[in-house]
N, C-alpha and C positions, 0 to 999 in steps of 0.2 A: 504493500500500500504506500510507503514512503515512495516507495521508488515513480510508481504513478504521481503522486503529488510533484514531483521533484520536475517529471518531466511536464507537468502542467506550468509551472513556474516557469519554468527556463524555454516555453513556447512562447510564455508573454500573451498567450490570451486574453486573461486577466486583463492586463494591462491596453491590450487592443481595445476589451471590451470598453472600458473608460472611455479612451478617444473618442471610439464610434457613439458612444452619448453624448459628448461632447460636441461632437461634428450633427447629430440627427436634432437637437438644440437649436441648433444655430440656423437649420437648413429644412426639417421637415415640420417643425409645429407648426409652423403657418399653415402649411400646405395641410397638416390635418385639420386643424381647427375651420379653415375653408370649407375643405369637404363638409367638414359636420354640418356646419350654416349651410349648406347646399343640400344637404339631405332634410335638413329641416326644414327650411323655406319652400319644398316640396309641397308640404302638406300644410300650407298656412291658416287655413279654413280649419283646422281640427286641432289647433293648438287651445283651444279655450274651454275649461272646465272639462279638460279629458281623464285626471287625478292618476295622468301618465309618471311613470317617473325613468329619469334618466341615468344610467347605473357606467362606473366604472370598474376597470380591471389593470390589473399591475402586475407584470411578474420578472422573476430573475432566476434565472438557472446558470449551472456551467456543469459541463460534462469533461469526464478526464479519463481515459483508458490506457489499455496495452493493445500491442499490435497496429495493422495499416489499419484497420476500421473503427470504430465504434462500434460495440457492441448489437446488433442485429435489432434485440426488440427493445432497447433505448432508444434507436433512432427511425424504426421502422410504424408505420400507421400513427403515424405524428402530424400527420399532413404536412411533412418537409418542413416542420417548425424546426426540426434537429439538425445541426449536421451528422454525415457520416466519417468526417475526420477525427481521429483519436482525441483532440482537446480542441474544445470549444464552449462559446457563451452566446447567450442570448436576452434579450430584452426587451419583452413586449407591453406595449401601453396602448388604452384603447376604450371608447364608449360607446356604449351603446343602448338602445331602446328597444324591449320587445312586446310582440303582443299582449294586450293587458288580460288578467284573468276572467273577468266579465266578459259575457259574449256580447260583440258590437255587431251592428248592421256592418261599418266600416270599419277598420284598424288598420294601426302601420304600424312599422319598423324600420330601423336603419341599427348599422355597427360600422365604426372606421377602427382599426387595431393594425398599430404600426408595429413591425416586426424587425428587429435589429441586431444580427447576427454576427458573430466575428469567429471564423478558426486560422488556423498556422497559414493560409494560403489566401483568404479575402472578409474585406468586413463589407456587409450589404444591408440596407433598409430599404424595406417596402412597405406595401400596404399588402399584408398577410389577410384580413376580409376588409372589403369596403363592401358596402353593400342596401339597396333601402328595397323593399317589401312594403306590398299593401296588401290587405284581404276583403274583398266586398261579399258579404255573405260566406257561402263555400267554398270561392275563386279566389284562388291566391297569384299573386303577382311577384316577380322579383330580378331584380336590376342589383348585377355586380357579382364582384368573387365572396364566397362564403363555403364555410364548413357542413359537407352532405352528406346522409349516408342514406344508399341506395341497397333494395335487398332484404334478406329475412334473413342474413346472420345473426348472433348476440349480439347486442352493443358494446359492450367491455373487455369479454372475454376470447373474440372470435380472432382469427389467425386472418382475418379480412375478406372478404365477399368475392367472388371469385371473378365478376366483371367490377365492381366498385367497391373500392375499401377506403379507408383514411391515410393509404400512403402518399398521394399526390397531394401537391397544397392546391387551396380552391383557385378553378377558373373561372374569367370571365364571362356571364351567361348573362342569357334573358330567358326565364321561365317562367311557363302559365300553365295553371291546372289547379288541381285541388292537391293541395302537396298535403293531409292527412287522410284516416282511412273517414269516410263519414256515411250516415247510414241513406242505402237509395228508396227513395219514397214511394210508399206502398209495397213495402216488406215485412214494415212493424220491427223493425231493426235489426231482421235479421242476413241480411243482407249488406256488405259495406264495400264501398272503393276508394281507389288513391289514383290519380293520374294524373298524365302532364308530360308537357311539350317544352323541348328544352333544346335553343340554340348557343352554341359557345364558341371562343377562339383561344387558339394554342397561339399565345403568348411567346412561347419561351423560343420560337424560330432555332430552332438547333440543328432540326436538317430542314425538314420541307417548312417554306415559310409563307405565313399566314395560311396556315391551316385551320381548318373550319371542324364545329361539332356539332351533330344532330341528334336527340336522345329523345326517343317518345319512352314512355313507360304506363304499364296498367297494371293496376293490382286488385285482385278482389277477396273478399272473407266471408267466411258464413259461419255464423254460430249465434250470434245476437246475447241473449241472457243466458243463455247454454253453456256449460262448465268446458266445453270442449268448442273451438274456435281449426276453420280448415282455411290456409291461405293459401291463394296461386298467384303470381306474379308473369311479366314478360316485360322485359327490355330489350330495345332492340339500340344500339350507338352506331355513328357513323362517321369514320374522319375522309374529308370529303375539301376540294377546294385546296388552294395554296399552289407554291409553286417550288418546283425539284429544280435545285440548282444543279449545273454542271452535268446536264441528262440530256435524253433526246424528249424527255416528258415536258419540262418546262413549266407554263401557266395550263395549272387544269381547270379544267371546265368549272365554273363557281354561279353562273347566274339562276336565275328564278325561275327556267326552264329546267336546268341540272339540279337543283333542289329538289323539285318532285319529282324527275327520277330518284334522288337520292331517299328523300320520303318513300317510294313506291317498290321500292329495292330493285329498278329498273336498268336495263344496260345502256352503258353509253361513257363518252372519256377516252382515253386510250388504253393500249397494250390491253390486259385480260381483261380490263372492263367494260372495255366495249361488247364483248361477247356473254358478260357474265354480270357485273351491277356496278353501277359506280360509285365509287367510294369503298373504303376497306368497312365493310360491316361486320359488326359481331351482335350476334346473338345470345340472348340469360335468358333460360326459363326456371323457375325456381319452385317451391312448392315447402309450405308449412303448417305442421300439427300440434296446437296449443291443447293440453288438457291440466285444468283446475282441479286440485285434488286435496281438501281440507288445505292448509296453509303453505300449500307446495304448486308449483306450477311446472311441468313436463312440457319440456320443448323440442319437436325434431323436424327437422329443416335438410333443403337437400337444393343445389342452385347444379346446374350445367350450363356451358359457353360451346357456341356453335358456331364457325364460319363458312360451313356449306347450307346453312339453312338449320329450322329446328329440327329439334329432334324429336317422333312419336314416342310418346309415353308408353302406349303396344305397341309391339313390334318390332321388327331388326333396322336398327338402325348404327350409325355410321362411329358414334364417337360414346355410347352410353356409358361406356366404363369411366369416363372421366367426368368427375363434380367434386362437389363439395358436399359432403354430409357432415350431418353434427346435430350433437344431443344435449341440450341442458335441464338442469334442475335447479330451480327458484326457490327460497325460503323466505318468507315473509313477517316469522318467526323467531326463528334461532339465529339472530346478526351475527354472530361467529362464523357463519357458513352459511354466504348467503348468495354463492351460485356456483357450481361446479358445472364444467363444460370439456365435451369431448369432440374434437374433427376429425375429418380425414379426408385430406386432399389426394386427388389425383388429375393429373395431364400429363399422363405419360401414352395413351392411343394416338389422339389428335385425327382422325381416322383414318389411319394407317401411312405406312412412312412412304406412298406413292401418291403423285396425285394425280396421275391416270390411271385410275384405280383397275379397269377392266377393258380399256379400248374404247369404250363406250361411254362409260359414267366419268367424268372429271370431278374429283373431290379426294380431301386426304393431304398429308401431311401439313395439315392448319399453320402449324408454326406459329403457337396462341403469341398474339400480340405483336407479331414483326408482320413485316408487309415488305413489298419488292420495290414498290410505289414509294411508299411513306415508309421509309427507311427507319425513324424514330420510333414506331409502332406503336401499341397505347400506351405508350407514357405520358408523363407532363415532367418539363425540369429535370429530365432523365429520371427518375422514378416511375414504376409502374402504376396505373390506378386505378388495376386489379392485385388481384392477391399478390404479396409484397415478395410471399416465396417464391413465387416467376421471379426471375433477379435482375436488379435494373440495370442500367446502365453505368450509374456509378461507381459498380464492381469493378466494372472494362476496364484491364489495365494496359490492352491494347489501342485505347482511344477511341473504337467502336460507340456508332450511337442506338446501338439492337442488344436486344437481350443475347446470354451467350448460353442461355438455361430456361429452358420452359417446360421438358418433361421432368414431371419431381410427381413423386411418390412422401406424403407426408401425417403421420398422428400428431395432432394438437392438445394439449391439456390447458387447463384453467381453472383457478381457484379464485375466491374474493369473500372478504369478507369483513365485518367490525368488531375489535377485542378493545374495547373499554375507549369508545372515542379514537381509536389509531383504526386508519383504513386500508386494509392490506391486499394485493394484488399478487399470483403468481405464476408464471406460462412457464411452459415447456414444451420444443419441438423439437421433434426427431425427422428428418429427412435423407431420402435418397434422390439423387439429385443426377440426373443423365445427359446434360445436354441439350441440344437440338439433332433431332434426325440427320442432318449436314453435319453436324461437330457432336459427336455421340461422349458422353462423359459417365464415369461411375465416381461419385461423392456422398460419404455419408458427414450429415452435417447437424449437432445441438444445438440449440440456442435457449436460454435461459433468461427469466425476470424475476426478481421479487422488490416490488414496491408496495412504501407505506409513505404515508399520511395523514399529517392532524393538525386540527384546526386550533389553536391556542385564543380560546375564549374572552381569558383573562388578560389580552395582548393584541387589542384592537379584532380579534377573527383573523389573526393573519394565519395563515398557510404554510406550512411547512413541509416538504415532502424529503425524500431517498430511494432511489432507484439502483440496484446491482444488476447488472446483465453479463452475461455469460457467453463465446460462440467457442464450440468445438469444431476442428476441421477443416479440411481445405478448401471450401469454398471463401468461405471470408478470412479463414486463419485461427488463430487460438486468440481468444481476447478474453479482458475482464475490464469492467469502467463500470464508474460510480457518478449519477446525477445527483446535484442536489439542487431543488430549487425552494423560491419564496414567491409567493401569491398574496394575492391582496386584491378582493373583491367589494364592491357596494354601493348605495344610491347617491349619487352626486347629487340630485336637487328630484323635488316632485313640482307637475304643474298640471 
C-alpha cells in the first residue's frame, strides 16, 4: 500500500488536480452558470409558486493503483466519470432541478455538472450532463447529454446491459416518449408501457466523424396489482451518417430520405448496405420475471443483441446461445443483505465465424460492436456502451480504435447491503475471454470490488466512501487500487 501511495505522489496528480481547479475557476463558471440561466429562462411561465427546489452536488475523488490500468470495476460503468490510468482525480460540481413529487399537468427539469479530471497524461473539463427535460402529462421530453439506463438488468448490481450499460458517459440527444412504465387505458392497470424515440450525435469524432444515432425502444409489462409482474422489451440502435476519413466511403448518406431508411431498416448507402440496411444496426430483445414473495422480490431477466435481424423466441435461430441472463433477490427487510445477484454472459457464437453462412443465406460472424464502415463501433470516447466486458478500446495498446475482444464467456456475482448506516457493495467476475473470430484469443480474466459508504450525519451529511478493486490476468494485467472519495449533496434554494 505505501508503495501505491508513493507512486501517486511522485505522478503529481494530486497536485495536477489543484491547477485544473484553478484553471476551471477562472475559465468554466461563467460558462456554467450561463447554461443554468438558459435552462431556466426556458420555462419562465412556470417559475411562480411551483414550491420547486433547486439542489446541488459536490464531489472529490482520487484513485491510485498498480499496474498499466486501473482496476476494471473502479473505472468500469462509471459513465467514463473515471479514468483508466493507474493514478488519477476528479472533481465534479453541478445543479440541478428534478421533477417535483406531486403529479403536475406540466413539469420540468434541467442539471448542468461540470466534470474535471486530471491523470499522468491530461487534465480535461467538460460538461459531464447538461441537460433540460419537460413532461406534459405522460410525454416526456428531453434536450442534452445525461445519465441513462436502458434495459431490464439490476440497477446496482448488474455486470451492465448487454446493448446499454453505464460504461459510456452521456451523449448528446433529443428524446421523446414516455421514458416510464405507465398504465395503458382501459386495462384497469394491468397493462403498462415505456417508449421512445431517440436521436443522438457521436461527439467524440475518433474515427468516422459526425456520426449520427437512432434508438427507438418499446417496453411493455403485465401484472398490474399481481404479486408477479412479466416484462418484454425491444430496442433497436442505429449508427448511421458521418463521414470515413481517408476511404473510398467518404460522406455517407445523412439526409431525411436516408433516415427513414434508417428508421425502416431499409437498404441503401454504400458497400454492404446498399444491399443489406443502412447504417450499422443492432438489435436487444430482452424479456423479465418479477415475483413478490412476502418481503423478498425474485428477479430473472435474460436480454440478446442481434445484427442479422431478431431472433425467434421458437425456433432455430442464428445467434440464441449468446445473452445475458441473470437472477436476483431483493430484501426489503433484512438491510444487511439487501440484494444478491447472479449473471452470465455470453458472445462467444455471434452466428457463426462465417458470414456466408451456406451460399445462400448471408449472416454470421457479427463481430458485436465493430463495423467495416464505422471502424469505432458502438462505443463512445472509446468505451463500449454495451457491456463493459466487450473490451474497449482503451485497452488497444496497438492504437486501434475497434475492440480487440468480443467473444467472452462470463459468471457475475453481487452483493449489497446496510451494516449499521455503512453501505456496502461487492462484484466479482470470472471471465474467458477469446478474441474476435479474425484475432482468436484464450484469457482467463478476475476482476474484483468491494465498496462502502456513509453518510456522517453529524458533519453537514457529507459522504464518505472507499472502493478496492482487484484485476487478475492478462487481459488488463495484475492490478490492485484504492478510490477514495467525498460527496456533498443538497437544496440550494426552494421557489
Amino acid at each position: 500500500m505505501e508503495k501505491l501511495f508513493d507512486k501517486y505522489t511522485n505522478n503529481t496528480v494530486f497536485f495536477s488536480l489543484l491547477r485544473g481547479i484553478s484553471y476551471y475557476f477562472q475559465t468554466k463558471l461563467s460558462l456554467l452558470l450561463y447554461s443554468i440561466g438558459i435552462l431556466v429562462c426556458l420555462f419562465p411561465s412556470f417559475l411562480i409558486a411551483q414550491n420547486d427546489t433547486i439542489k446541488y452536488n459536490l464531489s472529490l475523488s482520487a484513485l491510485v493503483s498498480s499496474g498499466n490500468y486501473s482496476p476494471f470495476w473502479l473505472q468500469s460503468n462509471q459513465y467514463d466519470k473515471l479514468s483508466s490510468n493507474p493514478s488519477s482525480g476528479d472533481l465534479q460540481i453541478g445543479f440541478s432541478k428534478n421533477y417535483g413529487i406531486k403529479k403536475k399537468l406540466f413539469d420540468y427539469g434541467f442539471k448542468a455538472n461540470l466534470l474535471l479530471r486530471t491523470d499522468k497524461a491530461t487534465t480535461t473539463a467538460y460538461f459531464h450532463e447538461i441537460y433540460a427535460k419537460a413532461r406534459l402529462s405522460v410525454f416526456d421530453l428531453a434536450i442534452g447529454a445525461r445519465e441513462e439506463q436502458y434495459g431490464n438488468q439490476d440497477s446496482t448490481l448488474s455486470c451492465g446491459g448487454l446493448l446499454f450499460s453505464k460504461n459510456a458517459r452521456p451523449m448528446p440527444k433529443i428524446s421523446i416518449g414516455i421514458d416510464r412504465f405507465i398504465p395503458v387505458p382501459f386495462t384497469f392497470n394491468f397493462l403498462e408501457i415505456r417508449c421512445g424515440l431517440v436521436h443522438g450525435w457521436f461527439t467524440d469524432n475518433i474515427y468516422t466523424k459526425d456520426l449520427l444515432l437512432h434508438h427507438k425502444f418499446l417496453y411493455g409489462r403485465i401484472g398490474g396489482k399481481l404479486p408477479i409482474h412479466l416484462q418484454a422489451g425491444l430496442d433497436h440502435v442505429v449508427q448511421w451518417g458521418g463521414t470515413v476519413p481517408n476511404s473510398q466511403y467518404g460522406q455517407l448518406p445523412h439526409g431525411f430520405k436516408d433516415y427513414i431508411s434508417v428508421f425502416l431498416g431499409q437498404s441503401g448507402g454504400v458497400g454492404g448496405e446498399a444491399i443489406n440496411a443502412l447504417g450499422n444496426h443492432i438489435i436487444s430483445q430482452s424479456l423479465r420475471l418479477d415475483a413478490d414473495i412476502s418481503n423478498f422480490r425474485l428477479s430473472a431477466y435474460w436480454q440478446n443483441i442481434s445484427e442479422d435481424g431478431p431472433i425467434r423466441i421458437i425456433g432455430k435461430t442464428m445467434n440464441a446461445s449468446d445473452g445475458l441472463w441473470g437472477i436476483t433477490i431483493r430484501n426489503k427487510q433484512f438491510t444487511f443483505i439487501k440484494g444478491l445477484l447472479y449473471e452470465y454472459l455470453n458472445t462467444t457464437d455471434q452466428s457463426g465465424p462465417y458470414h456466408d453462412k451456406d451460399g445462400i443465406v448471408y449472416g454470421g460472424s457479427d463481430s458485436y460492436f465493430g463495423n467495416y464502415i464505422y471502424n469505432n463501433g458502438w462505443s463512445y470516447y472509446s468505451r463500449i456502451i454495451g457491456t463493459p466486458l466487450i473490451t474497449s478500446a482503451i485497452y488497444n495498446s496497438n492504437g486501434e480504435v475497434y475492440t480487440l475482444n468480443n467473444r467472452v464467456q462470463a459468471h457475475h456475482f453481487g452483493i449489497e447491503g446496510d451494516i449499521y448506516g455503512i453501505n456496502y457493495k461487492a462484484l466479482a467476475t470470472f471471465s474467458k475471454n477469446y478474441g474476435t473470430y479474425s484475432d482468436m484469443l484464450d484469457i482467463h480474466n478476475t476482476s474484483t470490488l468491494i465498496e462502502v459508504n456513509k453518510q456522517l450525519s453529524h458533519f453537514h451529511n457529507v459522504e464518505i466512501g472507499c472502493s478496492v478493486g482487484t484485476d487478475r490476468g492478462k487481459l488488463f494485467g495484475n492490478s490492485v487500487g484504492v478510490l477514495f472519495s467525498v460527496r456533498k449533496a443538497g437544496n440550494l434554494f426552494s421557489y
